[in-house]
Residue, then its C-alpha position, 0 to 999 in steps of 0.5 A: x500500500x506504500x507509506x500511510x500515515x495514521x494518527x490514534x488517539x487514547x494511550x493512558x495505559x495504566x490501570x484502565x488501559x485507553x484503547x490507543x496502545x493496542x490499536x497501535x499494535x494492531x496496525x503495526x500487525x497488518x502492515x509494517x509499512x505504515x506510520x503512527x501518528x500518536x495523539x496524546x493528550x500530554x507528556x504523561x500518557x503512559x502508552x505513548x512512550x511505545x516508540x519502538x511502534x510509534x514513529x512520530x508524536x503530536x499532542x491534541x487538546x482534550x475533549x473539554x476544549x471543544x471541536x474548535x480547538x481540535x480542527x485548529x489543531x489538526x489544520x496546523x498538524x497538517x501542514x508540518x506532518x502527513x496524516x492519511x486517517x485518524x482513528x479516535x478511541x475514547x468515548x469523550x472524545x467521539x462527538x466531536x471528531x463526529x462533527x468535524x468529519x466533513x472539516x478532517x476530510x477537506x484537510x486530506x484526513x479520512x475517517x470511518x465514523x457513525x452519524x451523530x444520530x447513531x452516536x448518541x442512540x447508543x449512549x449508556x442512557x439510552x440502552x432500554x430503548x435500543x435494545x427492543x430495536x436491536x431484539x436484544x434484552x438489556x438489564x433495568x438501567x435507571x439514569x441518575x441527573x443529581x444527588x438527589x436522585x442518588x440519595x432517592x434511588x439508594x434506598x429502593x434498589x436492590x443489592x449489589x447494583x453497578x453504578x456508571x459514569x455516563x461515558x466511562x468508569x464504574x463501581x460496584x456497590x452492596x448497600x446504600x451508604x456505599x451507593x452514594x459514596x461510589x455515585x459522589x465520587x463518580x460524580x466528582x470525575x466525570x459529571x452527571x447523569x450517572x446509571x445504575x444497573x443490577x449486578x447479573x450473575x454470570x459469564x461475561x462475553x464482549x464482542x468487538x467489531x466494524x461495521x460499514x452502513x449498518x453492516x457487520x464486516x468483522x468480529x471477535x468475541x471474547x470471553x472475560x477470564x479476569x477481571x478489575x474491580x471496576x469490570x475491565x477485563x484483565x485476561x480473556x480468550x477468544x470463542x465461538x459464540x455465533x448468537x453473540x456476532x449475531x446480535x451485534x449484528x442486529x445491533x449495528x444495523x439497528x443503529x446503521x452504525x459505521x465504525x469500530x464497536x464494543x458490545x458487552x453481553x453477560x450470560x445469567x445461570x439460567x441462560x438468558x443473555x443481556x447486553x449491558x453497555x455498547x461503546x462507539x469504539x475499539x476495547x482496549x484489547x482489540x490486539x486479542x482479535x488482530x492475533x486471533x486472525x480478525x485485524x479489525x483496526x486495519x479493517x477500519x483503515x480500508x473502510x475509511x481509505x474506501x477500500x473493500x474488506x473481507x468479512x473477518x471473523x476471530x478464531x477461538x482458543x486465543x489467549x490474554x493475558x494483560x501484564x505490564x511493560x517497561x520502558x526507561x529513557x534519559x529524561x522524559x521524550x514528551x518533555x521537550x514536545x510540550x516544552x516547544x509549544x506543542x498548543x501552538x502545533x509543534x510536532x516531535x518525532x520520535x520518542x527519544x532513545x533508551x538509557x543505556x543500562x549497565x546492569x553489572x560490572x565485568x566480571x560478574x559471578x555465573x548466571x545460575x537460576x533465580x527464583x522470583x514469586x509475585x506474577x501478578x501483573x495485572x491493575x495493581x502489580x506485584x513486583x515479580x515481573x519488574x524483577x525478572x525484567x531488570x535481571x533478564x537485562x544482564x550480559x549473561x542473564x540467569x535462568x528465571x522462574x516464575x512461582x505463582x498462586x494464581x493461574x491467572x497471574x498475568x506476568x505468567x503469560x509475558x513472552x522473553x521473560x521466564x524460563x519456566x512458571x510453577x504453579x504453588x499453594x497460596x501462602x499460609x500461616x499455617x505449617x504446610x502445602x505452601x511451605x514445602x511446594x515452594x522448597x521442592x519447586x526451588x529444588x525441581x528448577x535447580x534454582x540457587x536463589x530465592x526473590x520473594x516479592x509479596x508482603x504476606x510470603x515474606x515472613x514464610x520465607x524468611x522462617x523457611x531460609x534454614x531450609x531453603x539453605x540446607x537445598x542450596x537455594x540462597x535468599x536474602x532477607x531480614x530476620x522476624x523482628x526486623x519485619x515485624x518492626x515494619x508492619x503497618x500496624x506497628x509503623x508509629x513505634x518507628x517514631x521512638x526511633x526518630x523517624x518523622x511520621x504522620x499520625x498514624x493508627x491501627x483499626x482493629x474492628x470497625x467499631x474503633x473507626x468514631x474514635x479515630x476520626x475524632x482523633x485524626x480529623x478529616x480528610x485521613x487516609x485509610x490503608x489495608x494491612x499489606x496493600x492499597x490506600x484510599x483518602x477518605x473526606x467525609x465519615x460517610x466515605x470512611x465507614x465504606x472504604x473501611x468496609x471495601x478494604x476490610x472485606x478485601x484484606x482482614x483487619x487491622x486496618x490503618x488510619x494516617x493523617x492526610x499530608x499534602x506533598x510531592x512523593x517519592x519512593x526509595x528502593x533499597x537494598x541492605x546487605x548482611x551487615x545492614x549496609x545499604x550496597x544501592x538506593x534509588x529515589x524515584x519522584x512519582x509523576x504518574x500516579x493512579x487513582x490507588x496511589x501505584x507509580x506508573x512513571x517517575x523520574x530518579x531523583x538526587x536527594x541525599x537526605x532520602x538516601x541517608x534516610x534508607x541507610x539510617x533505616x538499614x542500620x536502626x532496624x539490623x535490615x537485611x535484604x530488599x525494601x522501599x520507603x515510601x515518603x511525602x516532602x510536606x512544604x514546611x514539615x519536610x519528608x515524613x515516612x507514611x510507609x516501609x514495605x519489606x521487598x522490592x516496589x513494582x518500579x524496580x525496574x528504573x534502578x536497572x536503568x539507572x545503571x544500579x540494578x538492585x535485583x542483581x545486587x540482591x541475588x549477588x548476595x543472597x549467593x554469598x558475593x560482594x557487591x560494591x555500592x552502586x549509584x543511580x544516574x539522576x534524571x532517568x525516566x520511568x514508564x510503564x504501561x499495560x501491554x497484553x501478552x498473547x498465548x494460546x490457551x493451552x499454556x494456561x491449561x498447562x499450568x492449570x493441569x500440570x502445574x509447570x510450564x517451560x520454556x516461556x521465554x523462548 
C-alpha cells in the first residue's frame, strides 16, 4: 500500500488501559509499512512512550476544549506532518471528531465514523430503548441527573447494583451508604447523569467489531477470564459464540452504525443473555482479535481509505493475558514536545532513545537460576515481573522462574521473560502445602536463589531460609523482628526511633473507626494491612472504604493523617551487615487513582538516601525494601510507609545503571557487591501491554502445574 500515515488517539495505559496502545499494535500487525501518528493528550500518557511502534508524536487538546480547538489543531498538524486517517478511541472524545468529519476530510484526513444520530442512540442512557430495536434484552438501567436522585434511588434498589459514569468508569456497590459514596465520587470525575444497573450473575462475553452502513464486516468475541474491580477485563480468550456476532449484528444495523464497536453481553445461570453497555469504539484489547486472525483496526483503515474488506471473523482458543511493560529513557521524550509549544502545533518525532543500562560490572559471578514469586501483573502489580525484567537485562542473564498462586497471574503469560512458571499453594500461616511446594519447586528448577516479592510470603520465607539453605537455594532477607518492626500496624513505634511520621493508627474492628476520626480529623487516609490506600473526606466515605478494604484484606486496618506533598519512593537494598550496597529515589509523576507509580523520574536527594541507610542500620535490615515518603512544604519528608521487598518500579534502578535485583541475588549467593549509584534524571514508564498465548499454556499450568520454556 506504500507509506500511510495514521494518527490514534487514547494511550493512558495504566490501570484502565485507553484503547490507543493496542490499536497501535494492531496496525503495526497488518502492515509494517505504515506510520503512527500518536495523539496524546500530554507528556504523561503512559502508552505513548511505545516508540519502538510509534514513529512520530503530536499532542491534541482534550475533549473539554471543544471541536474548535481540535480542527485548529489538526489544520496546523497538517501542514508540518502527513496524516492519511485518524482513528479516535475514547468515548469523550467521539462527538466531536463526529462533527468535524466533513472539516478532517477537506484537510486530506479520512475517517470511518457513525452519524451523530447513531452516536448518541447508543449512549449508556439510552440502552432500554435500543435494545427492543436491536431484539436484544438489556438489564433495568435507571439514569441518575443529581444527588438527589442518588440519595432517592439508594434506598429502593436492590443489592449489589453497578453504578456508571455516563461515558466511562464504574463501581460496584452492596448497600446504600456505599451507593452514594461510589455515585459522589463518580460524580466528582466525570459529571452527571450517572446509571445504575443490577449486578447479573454470570459469564461475561464482549464482542468487538466494524461495521460499514449498518453492516457487520468483522468480529471477535471474547470471553472475560479476569477481571478489575471496576469490570475491565484483565485476561480473556477468544470463542465461538455465533448468537453473540449475531446480535451485534442486529445491533449495528439497528443503529446503521459505521465504525469500530464494543458490545458487552453477560450470560445469567439460567441462560438468558443481556447486553449491558455498547461503546462507539475499539476495547482496549482489540490486539486479542488482530492475533486471533480478525485485524479489525486495519479493517477500519480500508473502510475509511474506501477500500473493500473481507468479512473477518476471530478464531477461538486465543489467549490474554494483560501484564505490564517497561520502558526507561534519559529524561522524559514528551518533555521537550510540550516544552516547544506543542498548543501552538509543534510536532516531535520520535520518542527519544533508551538509557543505556549497565546492569553489572565485568566480571560478574555465573548466571545460575533465580527464583522470583509475585506474577501478578495485572491493575495493581506485584513486583515479580519488574524483577525478572531488570535481571533478564544482564550480559549473561540467569535462568528465571516464575512461582505463582494464581493461574491467572498475568506476568505468567509475558513472552522473553521466564524460563519456566510453577504453579504453588497460596501462602499460609499455617505449617504446610505452601511451605514445602515452594522448597521442592526451588529444588525441581535447580534454582540457587530465592526473590520473594509479596508482603504476606515474606515472613514464610524468611522462617523457611534454614531450609531453603540446607537445598542450596540462597535468599536474602531480614530476620522476624526486623519485619515485624515494619508492619503497618506497628509503623508509629518507628517514631521512638526518630523517624518523622504522620499520625498514624491501627483499626482493629470497625467499631474503633468514631474514635479515630475524632482523633485524626478529616480528610485521613485509610490503608489495608499489606496493600492499597484510599483518602477518605467525609465519615460517610470512611465507614465504606473501611468496609471495601476490610472485606478485601482482614483487619487491622490503618488510619494516617492526610499530608499534602510531592512523593517519592526509595528502593533499597541492605546487605548482611545492614549496609545499604544501592538506593534509588524515584519522584512519582504518574500516579493512579490507588496511589501505584506508573512513571517517575530518579531523583538526587541525599537526605532520602541517608534516610534508607539510617533505616538499614536502626532496624539490623537485611535484604530488599522501599520507603515510601511525602516532602510536606514546611514539615519536610515524613515516612507514611516501609514495605519489606522490592516496589513494582524496580525496574528504573536497572536503568539507572544500579540494578538492585542483581545486587540482591549477588548476595543472597554469598558475593560482594560494591555500592552502586543511580544516574539522576532517568525516566520511568510503564504501561499495560497484553501478552498473547494460546490457551493451552494456561491449561498447562492449570493441569500440570509447570510450564517451560516461556521465554523462548
Amino acid at each position: 500500500m506504500g507509506e500511510l500515515w495514521i494518527g490514534v488517539t487514547g494511550f493512558y495505559a495504566t490501570d484502565n488501559p485507553q484503547p490507543g496502545l493496542a490499536v497501535v499494535r494492531a496496525l503495526r500487525r497488518a502492515d509494517p509499512s505504515w506510520r503512527i501518528l500518536a495523539l496524546p493528550y500530554d507528556r504523561f500518557d503512559t502508552g505513548a512512550f511505545a516508540t519502538d511502534l510509534i514513529d512520530a508524536h503530536a499532542f491534541v487538546p482534550r475533549p473539554r476544549a471543544g471541536a474548535g480547538l481540535l480542527l485548529d489543531r489538526f489544520r496546523a498538524l497538517v501542514r508540518q506532518q502527513p496524516l492519511d486517517v485518524v482513528i479516535p478511541t475514547l468515548d469523550a472524545e467521539l462527538p466531536h471528531y463526529v462533527a468535524l468529519r466533513g472539516a478532517l476530510r477537506r484537510l486530506g484526513v479520512r475517517t470511518c465514523l457513525p452519524t451523530s444520530s447513531a452516536l448518541r442512540a447508543r449512549e449508556k442512557r439510552r440502552l432500554p430503548s435500543l435494545g427492543p430495536r436491536a431484539g436484544m434484552a438489556v438489564p433495568e438501567t435507571v439514569v441518575l441527573r443529581s444527588g438527589e436522585a442518588v440519595h432517592r434511588l439508594s434506598s429502593r434498589v436492590c443489592y449489589p447494583q453497578v453504578l456508571k459514569g455516563a461515558l466511562v468508569d464504574s463501581a460496584v456497590v452492596h448497600s446504600a451508604e456505599d451507593f452514594r459514596v461510589a455515585a459522589a465520587e463518580l460524580a466528582a470525575r466525570w459529571g452527571y447523569p450517572l446509571l445504575s444497573q443490577p449486578v447479573i450473575p454470570g459469564e461475561e462475553y464482549d464482542v468487538a467489531a466494524v461495521a460499514r452502513r449498518g453492516e457487520l464486516v468483522g468480529a471477535a468475541v471474547m470471553k472475560k477470564l479476569g477481571v478489575t474491580n471496576k469490570g475491565t477485563a484483565w485476561a480473556g480468550v477468544t470463542v465461538e459464540e455465533g448468537g453473540l456476532v449475531e446480535a451485534t449484528r442486529r445491533l449495528v444495523r439497528a443503529l446503521r452504525w459505521d465504525g469500530a464497536l464494543e458490545a458487552e453481553f453477560i450470560r445469567a445461570v439460567d441462560g438468558s443473555t443481556y447486553c449491558f453497555e455498547v461503546n462507539p469504539r475499539f476495547p482496549s484489547w482489540i490486539a486479542l482479535a488482530a492475533d486471533a486472525g480478525a485485524d479489525l483496526p486495519a479493517a477500519l483503515v480500508r473502510l475509511a481509505l474506501g477500500e473493500e474488506v473481507e468479512p473477518l471473523r476471530a478464531k477461538p482458543g486465543h489467549l490474554f493475558a494483560r501484564a505490564v511493560v517497561e520502558r526507561v529513557f534519559r529524561g522524559n521524550p514528551l518533555g521537550a514536545l510540550e516544552g516547544r509549544g506543542v498548543r501552538a502545533g509543534a510536532v516531535a518525532v520520535g520518542g527519544g532513545a533508551p538509557a543505556a543500562v549497565s546492569p553489572a560490572p565485568a566480571g560478574a559471578g555465573p548466571a545460575g537460576a533465580v527464583a522470583i514469586t509475585g506474577l501478578n501483573a495485572a491493575d495493581n502489580p506485584s513486583p515479580g515481573l519488574t524483577v525478572a525484567n531488570a535481571l533478564r537485562l544482564l550480559p549473561t542473564p540467569p535462568r528465571l522462574i516464575g512461582l505463582t498462586h494464581e493461574i491467572l497471574a498475568t506476568g505468567a503469560y509475558m513472552e522473553g521473560v521466564w524460563d519456566e512458571v510453577r504453579l504453588l499453594p497460596f501462602p499460609s500461616r499455617e505449617e504446610g502445602g505452601y511451605q514445602r511446594a515452594l522448597v521442592e519447586h526451588c529444588r525441581e528448577a535447580r534454582a540457587d536463589c530465592l526473590i520473594p516479592t509479596l508482603d504476606i510470603e515474606i515472613p514464610l520465607v524468611a522462617r523457611l531460609a534454614p531450609a531453603l539453605a540446607a537445598a542450596g537455594i540462597g535468599t536474602l532477607l531480614p530476620d522476624p523482628e526486623s519485619l515485624g518492626a515494619i508492619a503497618k500496624p506497628r509503623l508509629p513505634a518507628l517514631a521512638v526511633m526518630g523517624f518523622r511520621l504522620p499520625r498514624t493508627e491501627a483499626l482493629a474492628v470497625f467499631g474503633e473507626l468514631p474514635a479515630v476520626v475524632g482523633r485524626l480529623g478529616m480528610p485521613f487516609v485509610i490503608k489495608g494491612p499489606f496493600a492499597d490506600a484510599r483518602a477518605v473526606w467525609t465519615e460517610e466515605e470512611a465507614r465504606v472504604i473501611a468496609r471495601r478494604l476490610a472485606a478485601t484484606w482482614g483487619f487491622p486496618l490503618i488510619a494516617q493523617e492526610y499530608i499534602e506533598g510531592e512523593e517519592f519512593g526509595v528502593a533499597a537494598v541492605a546487605d548482611p551487615r545492614h549496609r545499604v550496597v544501592g538506593s534509588v529515589v524515584v519522584r512519582k509523576e504518574i500516579r493512579t487513582l490507588n496511589g501505584n507509580t506508573w512513571g517517575g523520574s530518579v531523583v538526587e536527594d541525599r537526605s532520602l538516601r541517608a534516610l534508607a541507610e539510617r533505616f538499614a542500620e536502626a532496624l539490623a535490615w537485611v535484604g530488599p525494601f522501599e520507603l515510601e515518603v511525602i516532602r510536606h512544604p514546611r514539615r519536610g519528608p515524613l515516612l507514611i510507609e516501609v514495605n519489606p521487598r522490592f516496589p513494582a518500579w524496580v525496574f528504573l534502578s536497572a536503568g539507572a545503571g544500579a540494578n538492585l535485583p542483581w545486587a540482591a541475588v549477588r548476595l543472597a549467593r554469598g558475593e560482594r557487591v560494591t555500592p552502586l549509584t543511580p544516574r539522576a534524571g532517568v525516566f520511568y514508564v510503564r504501561m499495560a501491554w497484553d501478552a498473547m498465548a494460546p490457551v493451552e499454556r494456561m491449561g498447562a499450568l492449570a493441569v500440570e502445574g509447570k510450564v517451560n520454556d516461556v521465554a523462548a
